[in-house]
Every structure is written in C-alpha cells, then in structure tokens.
C-alpha positions as CSV (number, residue, x, y, z in Angstrom):
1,X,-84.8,137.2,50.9
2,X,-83.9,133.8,49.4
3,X,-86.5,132.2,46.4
4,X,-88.7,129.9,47.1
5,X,-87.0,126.3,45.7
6,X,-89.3,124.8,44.0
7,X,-87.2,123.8,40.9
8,X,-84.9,121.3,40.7
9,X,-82.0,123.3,39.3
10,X,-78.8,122.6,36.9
11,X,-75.6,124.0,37.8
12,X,-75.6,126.0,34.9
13,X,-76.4,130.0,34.1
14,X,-77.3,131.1,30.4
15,X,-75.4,134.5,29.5
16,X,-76.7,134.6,25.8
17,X,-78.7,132.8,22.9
18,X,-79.2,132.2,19.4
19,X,-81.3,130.3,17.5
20,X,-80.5,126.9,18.7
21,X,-77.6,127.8,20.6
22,X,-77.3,129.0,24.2
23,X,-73.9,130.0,25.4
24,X,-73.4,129.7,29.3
25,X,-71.3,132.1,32.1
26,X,-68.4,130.0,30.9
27,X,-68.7,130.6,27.3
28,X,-69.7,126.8,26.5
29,X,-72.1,126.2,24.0
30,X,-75.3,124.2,23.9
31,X,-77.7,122.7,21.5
32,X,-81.4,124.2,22.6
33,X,-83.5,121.1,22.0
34,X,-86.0,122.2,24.6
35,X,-86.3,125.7,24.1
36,X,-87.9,126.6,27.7
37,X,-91.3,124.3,27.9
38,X,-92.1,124.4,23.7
39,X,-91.7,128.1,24.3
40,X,-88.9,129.4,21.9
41,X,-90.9,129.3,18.5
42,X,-88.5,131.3,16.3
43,X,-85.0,130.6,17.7
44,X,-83.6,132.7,20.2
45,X,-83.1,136.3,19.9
46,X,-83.8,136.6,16.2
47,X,-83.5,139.9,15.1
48,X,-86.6,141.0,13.7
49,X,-88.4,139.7,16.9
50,X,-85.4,141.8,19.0
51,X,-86.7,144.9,16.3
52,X,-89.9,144.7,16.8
53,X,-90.1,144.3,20.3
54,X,-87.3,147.4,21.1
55,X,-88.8,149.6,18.6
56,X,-91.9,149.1,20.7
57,X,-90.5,150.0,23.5
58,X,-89.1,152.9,22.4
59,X,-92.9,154.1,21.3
60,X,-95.7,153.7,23.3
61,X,-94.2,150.5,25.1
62,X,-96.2,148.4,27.6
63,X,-99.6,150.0,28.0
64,X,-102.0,147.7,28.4
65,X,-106.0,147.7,28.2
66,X,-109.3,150.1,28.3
67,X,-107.9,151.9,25.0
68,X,-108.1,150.9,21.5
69,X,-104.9,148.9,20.8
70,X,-104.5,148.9,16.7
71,X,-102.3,145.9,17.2
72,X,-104.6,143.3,18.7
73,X,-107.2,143.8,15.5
74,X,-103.9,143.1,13.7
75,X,-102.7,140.0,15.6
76,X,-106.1,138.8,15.8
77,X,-106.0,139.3,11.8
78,X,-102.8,137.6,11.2
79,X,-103.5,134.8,13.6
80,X,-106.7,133.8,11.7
81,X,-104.9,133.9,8.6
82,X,-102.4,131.8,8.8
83,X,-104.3,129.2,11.6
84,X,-107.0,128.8,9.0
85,X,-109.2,130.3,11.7
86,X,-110.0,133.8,10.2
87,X,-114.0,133.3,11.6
88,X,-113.1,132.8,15.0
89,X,-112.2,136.1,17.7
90,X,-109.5,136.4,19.7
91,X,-109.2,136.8,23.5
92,X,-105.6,137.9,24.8
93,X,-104.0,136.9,27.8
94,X,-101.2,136.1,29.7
95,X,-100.7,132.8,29.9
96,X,-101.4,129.0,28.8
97,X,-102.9,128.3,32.3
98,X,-104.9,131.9,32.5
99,X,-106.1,130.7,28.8
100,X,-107.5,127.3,29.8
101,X,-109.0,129.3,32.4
102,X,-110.7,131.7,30.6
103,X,-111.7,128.9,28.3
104,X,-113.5,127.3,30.7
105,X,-115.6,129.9,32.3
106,X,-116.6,130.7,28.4
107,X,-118.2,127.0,28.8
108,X,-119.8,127.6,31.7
109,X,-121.5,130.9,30.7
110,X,-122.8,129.6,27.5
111,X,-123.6,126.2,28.5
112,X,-125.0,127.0,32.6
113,X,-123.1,124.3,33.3
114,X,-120.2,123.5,35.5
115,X,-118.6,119.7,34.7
116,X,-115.3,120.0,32.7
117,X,-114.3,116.4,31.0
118,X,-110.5,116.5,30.8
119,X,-108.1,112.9,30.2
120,X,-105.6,111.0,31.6
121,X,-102.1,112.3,31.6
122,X,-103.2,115.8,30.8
123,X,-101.5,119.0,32.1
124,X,-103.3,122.0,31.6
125,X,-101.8,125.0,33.9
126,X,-101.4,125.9,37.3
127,X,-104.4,128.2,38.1
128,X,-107.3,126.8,40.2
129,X,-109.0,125.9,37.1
130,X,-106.4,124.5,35.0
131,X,-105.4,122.6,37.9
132,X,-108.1,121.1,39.0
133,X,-108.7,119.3,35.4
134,X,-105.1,118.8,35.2
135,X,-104.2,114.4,35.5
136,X,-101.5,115.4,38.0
137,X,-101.5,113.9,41.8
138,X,-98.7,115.9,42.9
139,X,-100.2,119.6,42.5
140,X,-104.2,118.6,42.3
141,X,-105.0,116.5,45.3
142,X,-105.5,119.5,47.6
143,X,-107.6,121.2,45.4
144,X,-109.7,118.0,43.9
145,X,-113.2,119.3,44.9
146,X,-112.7,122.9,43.7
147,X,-114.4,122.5,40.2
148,X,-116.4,119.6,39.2
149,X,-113.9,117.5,36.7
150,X,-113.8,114.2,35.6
151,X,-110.7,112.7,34.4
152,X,-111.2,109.6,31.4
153,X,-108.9,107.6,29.5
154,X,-107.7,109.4,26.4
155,X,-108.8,107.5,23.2
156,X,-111.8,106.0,24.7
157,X,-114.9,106.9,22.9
158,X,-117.4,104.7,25.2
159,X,-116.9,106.5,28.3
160,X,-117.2,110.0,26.8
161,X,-120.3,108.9,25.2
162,X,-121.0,108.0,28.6
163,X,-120.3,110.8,30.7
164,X,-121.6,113.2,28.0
165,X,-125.3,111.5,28.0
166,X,-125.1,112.7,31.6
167,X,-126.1,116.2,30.4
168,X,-124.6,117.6,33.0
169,X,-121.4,118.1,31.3
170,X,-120.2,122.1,30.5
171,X,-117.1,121.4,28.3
172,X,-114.5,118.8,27.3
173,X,-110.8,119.8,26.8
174,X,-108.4,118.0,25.5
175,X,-104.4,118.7,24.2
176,X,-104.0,118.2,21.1
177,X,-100.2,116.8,21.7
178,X,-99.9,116.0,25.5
179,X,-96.9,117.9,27.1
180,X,-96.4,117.0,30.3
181,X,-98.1,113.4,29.8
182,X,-95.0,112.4,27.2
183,X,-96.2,113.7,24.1
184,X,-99.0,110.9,23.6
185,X,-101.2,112.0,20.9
186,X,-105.0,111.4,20.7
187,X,-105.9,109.7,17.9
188,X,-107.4,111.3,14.5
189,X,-110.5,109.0,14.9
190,X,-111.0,109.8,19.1
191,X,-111.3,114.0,17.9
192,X,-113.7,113.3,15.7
193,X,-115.7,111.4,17.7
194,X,-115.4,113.5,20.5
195,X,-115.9,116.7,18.1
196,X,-119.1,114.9,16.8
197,X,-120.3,113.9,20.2
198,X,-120.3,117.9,21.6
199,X,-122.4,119.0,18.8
200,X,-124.8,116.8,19.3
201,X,-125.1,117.1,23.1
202,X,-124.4,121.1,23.3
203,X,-121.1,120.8,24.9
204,X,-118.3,123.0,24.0
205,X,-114.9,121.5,22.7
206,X,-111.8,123.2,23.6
207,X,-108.4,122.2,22.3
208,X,-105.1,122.7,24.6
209,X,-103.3,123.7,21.4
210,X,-100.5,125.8,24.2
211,X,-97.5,123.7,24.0
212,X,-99.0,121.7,20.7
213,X,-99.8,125.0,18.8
214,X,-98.5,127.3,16.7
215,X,-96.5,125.1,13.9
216,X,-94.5,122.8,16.9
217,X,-96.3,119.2,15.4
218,X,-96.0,120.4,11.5
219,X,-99.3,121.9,11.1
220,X,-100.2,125.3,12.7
221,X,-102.6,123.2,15.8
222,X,-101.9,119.3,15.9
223,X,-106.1,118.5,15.8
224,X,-106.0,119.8,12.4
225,X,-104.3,116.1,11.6
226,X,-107.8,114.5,12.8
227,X,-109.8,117.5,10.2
228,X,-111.8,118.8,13.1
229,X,-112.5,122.3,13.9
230,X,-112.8,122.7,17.8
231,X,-115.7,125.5,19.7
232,X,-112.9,126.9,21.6
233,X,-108.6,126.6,20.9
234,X,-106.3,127.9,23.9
235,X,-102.6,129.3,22.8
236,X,-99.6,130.4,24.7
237,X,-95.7,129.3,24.9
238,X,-94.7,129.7,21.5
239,X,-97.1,132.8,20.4
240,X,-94.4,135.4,21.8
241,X,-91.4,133.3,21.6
242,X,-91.0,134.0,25.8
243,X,-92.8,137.1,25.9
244,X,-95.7,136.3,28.4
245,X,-98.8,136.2,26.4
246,X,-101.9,133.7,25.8
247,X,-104.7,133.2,23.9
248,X,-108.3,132.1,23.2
249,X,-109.6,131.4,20.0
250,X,-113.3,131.2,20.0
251,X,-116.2,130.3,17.2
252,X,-118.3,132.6,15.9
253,X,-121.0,130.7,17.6
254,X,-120.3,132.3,20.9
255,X,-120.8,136.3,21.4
256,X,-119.5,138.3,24.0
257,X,-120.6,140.8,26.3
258,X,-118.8,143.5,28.1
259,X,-116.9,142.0,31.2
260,X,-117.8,138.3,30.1
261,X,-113.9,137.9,30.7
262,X,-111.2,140.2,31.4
263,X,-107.4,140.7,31.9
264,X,-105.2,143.7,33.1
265,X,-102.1,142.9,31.1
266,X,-103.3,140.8,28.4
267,X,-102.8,142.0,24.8
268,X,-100.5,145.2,25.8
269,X,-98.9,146.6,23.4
270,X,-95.3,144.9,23.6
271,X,-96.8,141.5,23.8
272,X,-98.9,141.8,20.4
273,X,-95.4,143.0,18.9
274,X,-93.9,139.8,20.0
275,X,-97.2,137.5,19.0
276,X,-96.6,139.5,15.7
277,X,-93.0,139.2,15.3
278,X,-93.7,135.6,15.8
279,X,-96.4,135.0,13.3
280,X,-94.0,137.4,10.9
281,X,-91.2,135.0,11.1
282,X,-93.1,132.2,11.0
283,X,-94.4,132.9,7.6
284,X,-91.2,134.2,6.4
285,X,-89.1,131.3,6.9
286,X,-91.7,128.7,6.4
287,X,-91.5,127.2,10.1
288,X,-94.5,125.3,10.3
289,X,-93.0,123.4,6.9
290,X,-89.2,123.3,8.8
291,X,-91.3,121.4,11.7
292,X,-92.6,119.1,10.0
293,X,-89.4,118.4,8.0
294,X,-87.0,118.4,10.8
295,X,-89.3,116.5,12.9
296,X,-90.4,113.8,10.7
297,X,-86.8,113.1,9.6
298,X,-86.1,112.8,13.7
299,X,-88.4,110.3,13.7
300,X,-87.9,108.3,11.3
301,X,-84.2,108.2,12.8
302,X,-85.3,107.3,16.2
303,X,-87.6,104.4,15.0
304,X,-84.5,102.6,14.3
305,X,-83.1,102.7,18.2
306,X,-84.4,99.7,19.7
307,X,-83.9,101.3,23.3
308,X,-86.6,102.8,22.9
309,X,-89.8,101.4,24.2
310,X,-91.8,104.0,22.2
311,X,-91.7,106.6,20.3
312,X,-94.2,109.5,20.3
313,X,-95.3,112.9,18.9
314,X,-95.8,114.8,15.9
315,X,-93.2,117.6,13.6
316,X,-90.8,119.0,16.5
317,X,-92.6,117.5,19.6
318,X,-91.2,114.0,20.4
319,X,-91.5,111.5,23.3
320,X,-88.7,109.0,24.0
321,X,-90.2,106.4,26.7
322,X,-87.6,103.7,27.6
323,X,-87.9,101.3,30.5
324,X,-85.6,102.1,32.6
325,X,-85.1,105.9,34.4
326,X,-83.6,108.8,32.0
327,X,-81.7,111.3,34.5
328,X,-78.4,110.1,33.8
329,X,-79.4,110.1,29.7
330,X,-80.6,113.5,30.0
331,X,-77.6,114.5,32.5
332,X,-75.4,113.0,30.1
333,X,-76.8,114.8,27.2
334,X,-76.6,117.9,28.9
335,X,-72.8,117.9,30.1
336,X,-70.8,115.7,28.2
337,X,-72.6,116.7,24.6
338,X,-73.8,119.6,25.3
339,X,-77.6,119.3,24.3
340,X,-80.6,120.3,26.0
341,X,-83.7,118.1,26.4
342,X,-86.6,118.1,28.4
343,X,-88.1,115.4,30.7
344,X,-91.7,113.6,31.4
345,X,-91.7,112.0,35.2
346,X,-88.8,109.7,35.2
347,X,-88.7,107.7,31.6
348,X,-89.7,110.0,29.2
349,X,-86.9,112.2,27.3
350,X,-88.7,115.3,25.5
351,X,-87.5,116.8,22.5
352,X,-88.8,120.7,22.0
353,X,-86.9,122.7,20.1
354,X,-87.3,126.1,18.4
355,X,-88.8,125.8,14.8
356,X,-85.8,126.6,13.4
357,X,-84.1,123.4,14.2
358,X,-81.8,122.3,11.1
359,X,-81.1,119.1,9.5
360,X,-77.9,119.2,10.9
361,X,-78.6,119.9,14.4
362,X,-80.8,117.1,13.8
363,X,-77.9,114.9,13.1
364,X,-75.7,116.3,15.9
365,X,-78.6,115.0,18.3
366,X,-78.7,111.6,16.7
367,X,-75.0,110.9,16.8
368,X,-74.9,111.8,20.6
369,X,-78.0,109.9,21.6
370,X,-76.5,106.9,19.6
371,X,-73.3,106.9,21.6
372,X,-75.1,107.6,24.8
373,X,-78.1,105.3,24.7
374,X,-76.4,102.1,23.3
375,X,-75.8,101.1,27.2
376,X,-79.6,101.1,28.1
C-alpha cells in the first residue's frame, strides 16, 4: 500500500529533536522556526514533558473515557489558572478542527440556531464543520451548502452589525491570530465590537485561540490584547506539544447535559499528562513572557527590511508578505542555512517557533534572512 500524496514533501527525514533543533538522517542540523503548524509549545523532547508522558505510560497509560479521570479536573484546574479563565469548564478533545466543531454545535444547542459568521482568510479545521466556515476555495467548494455560513471581511464592524440584526445568526467565530490567512490580526477595537454586538443579540462568540493560543502571541490567547472575554475559546496545537489533544473552553453561562457532546479518545489519560506537562513547563520557564520577548525583538528587527511589504503578527507568530513568490526564500532558508519556516499560499513566509526560542536563535534567523532577502 503506497500513502495517499497529498503533501508536498521535502527531501528531508527528521531522526531526532531538541528544543529548537532538529537533526536529520544525515546528522545535519536545523533551526525549528516552525515547529510543525504552531504545534511544538515547549521545544522538542524536553525532558520533563518526555517524564511525564513515559511515566504515564508505564501506569495506567492510554485509557480513555466513561471513568473518572483525576487528571482532566487537574488540567481543567491548571488551565483556568494560568489562562485567567478559572470560571469557564473544560471540554477535551482531539483536535483543533474536532474543537471548532464541537464549538459550534454548543452554539447551535443553546442558541436553536444554525448560521455560523466566520471571516475572510480564516482557516478553522478540516471536519465538515470547520470546513465549511473555513475562507478556503481549494478544500470548501464541494462542501459550501453543508452548514449555513457566511464569510465577511475581518475588521468590518458594519456588516456584522448587519448580518447579526438578521437574528438568524447561531454563532460568530473568529481567530484570534489568523494561521493559515498570514497571521493578520483582528483589530483590538473590531473584538470588542463584535464581543459587544453578541451580547446584545444572544449570539455566542467563539475565539479560534488553536494555533493563536497558549502563550504563542505573548499573552496566554491573543484576544486578551483587545480585553474581551469570549462565550466560547477553542485550543489545540500547542496544548500537548504534538500529543493529539483539543480543547473547549466554555462560560459558565452555558450548562451541560449528559451526551450534549462527546468524544472517544479525548482527554485519556496520556494526553492530559502532556496538556499538563505543557502547562508545567510553561509556568516554569516563563514561556508566555520568552514569547513576547523573543517575538517582539523579531519584530522590531524585521521592520527595518524594506522587502518586506508587510509585516504581521503578535509575540512568536509572525507574517512576512512580500510581493513577489517565497518558495525559493523558504527553499533557501531551508538548505543553504538550515532554518525552518512555514508558508501562507505563495507570499507569505511564517515564523512559528517553539516558546523557547532564544535571543540568539533570533539573531541566527535575522542574519540569514538578511543575506538571503537582499535580492528580492
């Protein structure tokens, strides 16, 4: 049986990692400044995450739900704690997409409603759902009259006023970085607006905080620039540092009944030792303060490179548009320097790293992308 190619695919196989390095079949070292899709939150293979997750293993391991599991109360605990969201409850998962997913059929039970408002640009998984509201062409057009979404310009607080007054609307969701759509970043003044605008009309507000969340834009959730506390907040990527586990955050304003959602492998055992080895670490080494260090200090470099058309994102999650195509940047990075980074469509560099990012790796970045970029 061959895989199914989907992926467009380096010529390159990863034997090992650490923090911000990855080491290659041939023993060649790389810079991690992408760290799998925002997912490697506390470097790779740190070694309390490694000890927490083995020692699991060696106990009770996987075992997933219909028992009491002692660990979810105490992620669900620790999460609320350090998010600042210690009155909201905790749905576990799998997945970013299966989170949006859940989020949304939370919206339609307490609202009877079926209209999701998502935005331009946004990617918000690859379930029916999440698709269907996700601002892609390439994987939505066949399944456009699934669910009943309408896409709007992000920013623009007319037509949300607009489709809102409708009353036909169940929820509005909305990233609190965009990922996939370059890292643009709604503005402080649009949230609140938009926050504002649910109350009043009965609509519930989630935040896409799964590739935004969990300390990546130098606060724990990137709306907590605009001072707005969402109805609903969807997690995944970073939570278990590449374990597969998601989340949903959800207001106090919303109870639950038995089988009002459900999941066979969320919140087993091993995946609420990584969420907590994550959160652990976190606190520890002061990541969500490192992000907002490292990443600020980025961009205050990369405001002086006048390739750059513009320049985008929050702590360590950064957008590089130029105006020309960036394959042979990003190829470039790759093999001759050695350094990962991501790509949006075909202008857009993305810089992801693990939290743990130094100063210096930093600088190693910006010396390569100065040598590289003065051509363009």
């Amino acid at each position: 049986m061959n895989l199914f190619d989907v992926y467009p695919l380096y010529d390159l196989t990863p034997v090992s990692a650490s923090g911000c390095t990855i080491t290659d079949d041939k023993g060649i070292e790389y810079l991690d400044l992408y760290g799998g899709h925002a997912v490697i939150c506390v470097g790779h293979s740190h070694p309390h995450y490694v000890k927490r997750i083995s020692e699991q293993l060696k106990s009770i391991g996987f075992y997933s739900n219909s028992v009491q599991n002692p660990m979810q109360v105490e992620l669900a605990k620790k999460l609320g704690e350090q998010s600042g969201y210690e009155d909201y409850a905790l749905f576990l998962c799998n997945s970013g997409a299966e989170a949006n997913e859940n989020a949304m059929k939370l919206a339609s039970f307490v609202t009877g409603k079926k209209r999701i408002i998502a935005f331009d640009k946004s990617f918000h998984g690859r379930t029916s759902a999440a698709v269907a509201v996700t601002d892609n062409p390439k994987i939505v057009a066949p399944l456009n009259d699934v669910h009943d979404r309408q896409i709007l310009p992000l920013n623009d607080e007319e037509a949300l006023r607009k489709a809102l007054e409708t009353g036909e609307v169940a929820a509005v969701i909305v990233e609190g970085i965009q990922g996939i759509g370059g890292c643009r970043v709604p503005e402080p003044g649009f949230l609140q607006a938009a926050s504002r605008m649910c109350k009043e009309l009965g609509v519930v507000f989630i935040l896409d905080e799964i590739q935004s969340g969990y300390g990546r834009s130098g606060k724990f959730f990137a709306h907590q620039y605009a001072g707005i506390r969402p109805d609903v907040i969807t997690v995944a990527k970073g939570m278990g540092n590449g374990f597969p586990v998601g989340g949903v955050l959800i207001s106090p304003e919303y109870k639950p009944w038995h089988g009002m959602l459900g999941t066979t492998f969320g919140g087993n055992y091993l995946a609420c030792a990584a969420g907590l080895a994550v959160l652990e670490i976190m606190e520890q080494e002061k990541l969500v303060e490192n992000a907002a260090k490292v990443g600020g200090f980025l961009m205050n470099e990369l405001s002086a490179f006048k390739q750059i058309k513009e320049l985008r994102g929050k702590g360590l999650m950064i957008g590089l548009e130029f105006d020309e195509p960036v394959a042979t940047l990003r190829k470039n990075l790759l093999f001759d320097e050695k350094i990962f980074t991501g790509v949006t469509g075909t202008h857009v560099i993305r810089i992801l790293p693990p939290l743990t990012l130094t100063l210096n790796d930093a600088s190693r970045f910006l010396e390569s992308f100065s040598r590289l970029s003065k051509n363009m």
